[in-house]
C-alpha positions in Angstrom: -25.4 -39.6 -92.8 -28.9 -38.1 -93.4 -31.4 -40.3 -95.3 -34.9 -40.2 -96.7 -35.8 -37.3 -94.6 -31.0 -37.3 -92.9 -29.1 -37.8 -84.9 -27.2 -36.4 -79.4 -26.9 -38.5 -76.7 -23.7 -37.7 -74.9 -22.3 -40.5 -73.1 -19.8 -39.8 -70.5 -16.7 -41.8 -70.4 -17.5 -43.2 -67.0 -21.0 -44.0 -67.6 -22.5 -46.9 -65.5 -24.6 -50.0 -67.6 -26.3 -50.1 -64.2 -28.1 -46.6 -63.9 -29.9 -43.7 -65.6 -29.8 -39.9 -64.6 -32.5 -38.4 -67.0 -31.6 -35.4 -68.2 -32.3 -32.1 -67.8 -31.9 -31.5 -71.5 -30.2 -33.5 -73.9 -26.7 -32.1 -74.3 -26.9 -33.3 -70.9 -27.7 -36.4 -71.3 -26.0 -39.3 -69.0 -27.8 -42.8 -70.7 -28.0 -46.3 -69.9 -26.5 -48.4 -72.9 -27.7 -52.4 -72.2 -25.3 -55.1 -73.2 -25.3 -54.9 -76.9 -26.7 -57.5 -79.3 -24.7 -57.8 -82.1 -26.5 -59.8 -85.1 -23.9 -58.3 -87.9 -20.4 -56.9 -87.8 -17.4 -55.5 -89.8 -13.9 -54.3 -88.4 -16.2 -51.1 -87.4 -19.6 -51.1 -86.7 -22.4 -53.4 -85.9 -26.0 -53.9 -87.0 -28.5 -55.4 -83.8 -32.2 -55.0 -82.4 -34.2 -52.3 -82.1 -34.8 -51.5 -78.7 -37.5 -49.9 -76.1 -34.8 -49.9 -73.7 -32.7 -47.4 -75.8 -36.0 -45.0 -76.7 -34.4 -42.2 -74.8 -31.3 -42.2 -76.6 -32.8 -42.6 -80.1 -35.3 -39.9 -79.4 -32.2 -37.4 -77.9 -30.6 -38.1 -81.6 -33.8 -37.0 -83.4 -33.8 -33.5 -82.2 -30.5 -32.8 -83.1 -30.9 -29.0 -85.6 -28.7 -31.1 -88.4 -31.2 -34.0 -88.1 -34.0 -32.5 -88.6 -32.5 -29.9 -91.1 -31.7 -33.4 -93.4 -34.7 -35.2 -92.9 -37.1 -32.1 -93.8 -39.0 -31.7 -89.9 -39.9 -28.5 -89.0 -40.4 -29.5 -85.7 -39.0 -31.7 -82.5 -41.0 -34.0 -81.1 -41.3 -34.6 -77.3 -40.3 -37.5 -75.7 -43.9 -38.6 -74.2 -44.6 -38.9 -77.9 -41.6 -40.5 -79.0 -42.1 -43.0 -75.9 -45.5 -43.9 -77.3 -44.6 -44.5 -80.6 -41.9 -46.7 -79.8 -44.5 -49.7 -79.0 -46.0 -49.2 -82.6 -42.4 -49.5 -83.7 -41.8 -52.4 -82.1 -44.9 -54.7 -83.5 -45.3 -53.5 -87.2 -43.5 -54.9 -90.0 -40.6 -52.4 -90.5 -36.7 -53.9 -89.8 -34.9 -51.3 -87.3 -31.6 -52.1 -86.5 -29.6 -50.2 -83.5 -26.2 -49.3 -85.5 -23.0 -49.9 -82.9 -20.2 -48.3 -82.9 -16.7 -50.6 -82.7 -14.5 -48.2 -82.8 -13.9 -47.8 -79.4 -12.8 -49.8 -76.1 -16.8 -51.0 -76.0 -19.8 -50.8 -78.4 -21.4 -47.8 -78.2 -24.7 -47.4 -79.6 -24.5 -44.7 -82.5 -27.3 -44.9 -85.2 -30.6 -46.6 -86.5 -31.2 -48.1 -89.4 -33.9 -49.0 -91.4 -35.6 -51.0 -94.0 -39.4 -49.8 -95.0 -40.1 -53.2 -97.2 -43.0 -53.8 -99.8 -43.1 -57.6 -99.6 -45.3 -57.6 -102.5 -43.2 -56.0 -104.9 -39.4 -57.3 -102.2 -37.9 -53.9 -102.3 -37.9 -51.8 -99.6 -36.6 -47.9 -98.6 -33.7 -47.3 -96.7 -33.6 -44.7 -93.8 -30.5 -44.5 -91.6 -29.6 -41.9 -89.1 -26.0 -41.3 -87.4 -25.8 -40.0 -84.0 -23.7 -36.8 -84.1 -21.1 -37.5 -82.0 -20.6 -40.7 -84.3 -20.4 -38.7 -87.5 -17.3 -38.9 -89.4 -16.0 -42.2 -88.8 -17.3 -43.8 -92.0 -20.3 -45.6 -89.8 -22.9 -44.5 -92.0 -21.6 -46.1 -94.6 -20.3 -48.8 -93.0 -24.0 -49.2 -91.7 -25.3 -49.1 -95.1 -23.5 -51.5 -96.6 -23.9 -53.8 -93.5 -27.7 -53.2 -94.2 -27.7 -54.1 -97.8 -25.8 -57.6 -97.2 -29.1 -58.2 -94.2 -31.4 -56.9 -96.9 -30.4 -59.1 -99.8 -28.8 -62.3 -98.0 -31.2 -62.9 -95.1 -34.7 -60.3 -96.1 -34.3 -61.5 -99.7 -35.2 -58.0 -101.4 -34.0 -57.5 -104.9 -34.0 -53.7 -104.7 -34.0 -51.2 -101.8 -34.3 -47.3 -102.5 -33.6 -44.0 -100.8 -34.3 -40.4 -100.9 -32.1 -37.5 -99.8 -32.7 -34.3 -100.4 -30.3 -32.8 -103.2 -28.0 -30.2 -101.2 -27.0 -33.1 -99.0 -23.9 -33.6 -100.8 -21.7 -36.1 -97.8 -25.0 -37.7 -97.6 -25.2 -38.6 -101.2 -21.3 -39.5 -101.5 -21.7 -41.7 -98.4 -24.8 -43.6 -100.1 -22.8 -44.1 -103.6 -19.6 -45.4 -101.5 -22.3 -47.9 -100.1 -23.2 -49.4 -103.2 -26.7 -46.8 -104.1 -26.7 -45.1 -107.8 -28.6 -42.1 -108.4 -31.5 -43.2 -110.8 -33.9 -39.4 -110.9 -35.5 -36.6 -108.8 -38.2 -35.1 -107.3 -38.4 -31.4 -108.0 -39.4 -29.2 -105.2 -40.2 -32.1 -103.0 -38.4 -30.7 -100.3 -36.8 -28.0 -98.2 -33.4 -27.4 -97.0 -32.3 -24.7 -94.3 -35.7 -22.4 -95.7 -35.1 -23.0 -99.4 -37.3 -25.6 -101.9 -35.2 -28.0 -103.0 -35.0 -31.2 -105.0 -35.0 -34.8 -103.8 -32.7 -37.5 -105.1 -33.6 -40.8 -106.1 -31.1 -43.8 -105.3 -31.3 -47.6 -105.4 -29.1 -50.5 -105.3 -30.4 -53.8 -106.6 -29.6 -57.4 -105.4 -28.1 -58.6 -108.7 -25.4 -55.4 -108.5 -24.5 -56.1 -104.9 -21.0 -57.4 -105.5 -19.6 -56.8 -102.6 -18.4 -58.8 -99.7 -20.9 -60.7 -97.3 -20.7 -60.7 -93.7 -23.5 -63.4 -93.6 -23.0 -66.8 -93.1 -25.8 -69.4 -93.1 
């Protein structure tokens, strides 16, 4: 589900915990998942720590052509980079979550979230991204909502807000399942598949979050 700017690690079936093969190229990708740590839950997916040990596998979803078509990059960005920047990650004041997927006969790891927050102001924006072999399973909004009970039960934010650009119409449907509203636009702020287009505003506030909580104190 593509967010504020929308994700392929292909794990084979008989993958070992215990060992890498790096890839030649990442359709070909054979990655080390560690045990998963599992802070949230529902019947299908999971919300636990970012984590250095998974960099490869987060950076292999970035350069998928539908990720970076839905988050409005023009370009990939090599993994040396990707490496480095995962130590800034790590220390600054962002909340990343690894999404897992429970769908099958173990977790498998199949998104990140996150919350950009303004602690100021306690809102924050929202950027997820779905691995693509984990699209279509209702994760990302499954993950969002998961997110928004964390957010507004444990962070304490009163609002959090997205953008998406306006032709992502599954990506927009998946937000407004989660509990987001559409409150304006930017015109022209963005490009889709070579074409200007306009950006959608969504938020969801505290005080219109009704639905169940997974958190427990």
């Amino acid at each position: 589900m593509p967010g504020s700017r929308p994700q392929t690690a292909r794990l084979s079936p008989n993958h070992s915990r215990h060992s890498t093969t790096r890839p030649h190229s990442p359709s070909e990708a054979t990655i080390t998942t560690p045990e998963p740590i599992l802070w949230i839950k529902d019947d299908i997916c999971a919300l636990g720590p970012y984590q250095a040990e998974l960099v490869e596998t987060y950076w292999t979803w970035e350069q998928d052509p539908a990720v970076l078509v839905g988050y409005g990059r023009q370009e990939p960005e090599s993994l040396e980079a990707r490496t480095e920047g995962m130590g800034h990650q790590l220390r600054g004041d962002n909340i990343r979550f690894t999404i897992w997927d429970l769908t099958g006969e173990a977790p498998e790891p199949a998104g990140v979230a996150t919350l950009l927050p303004d602690h100021s102001v306690r809102t924050a924006e929202y950027v997820i991204l779905i691995a693509p072999q984990a699209r279509n399973k209702g994760l990302g909004t499954a993950a969002t909502r998961l997110t928004l009970d964390y957010a507004f039960h444990i962070t304490n934010l009163r609002m959090v807000w997205l953008k998406v650009l306006a032709p992502n119409a599954a990506g927009i449907r998946a937000y407004e399942k989660a509990g987001f509203r559409t409150v304006g636009s930017l015109r022209e702020a963005g490009y889709w598949l070579g074409k200007v287009c306009d950006e959608v505003i969504m938020d969801a506030l505290a005080s219109d979050h009704a639905g169940p909580s997974v958190v427990r104190a």
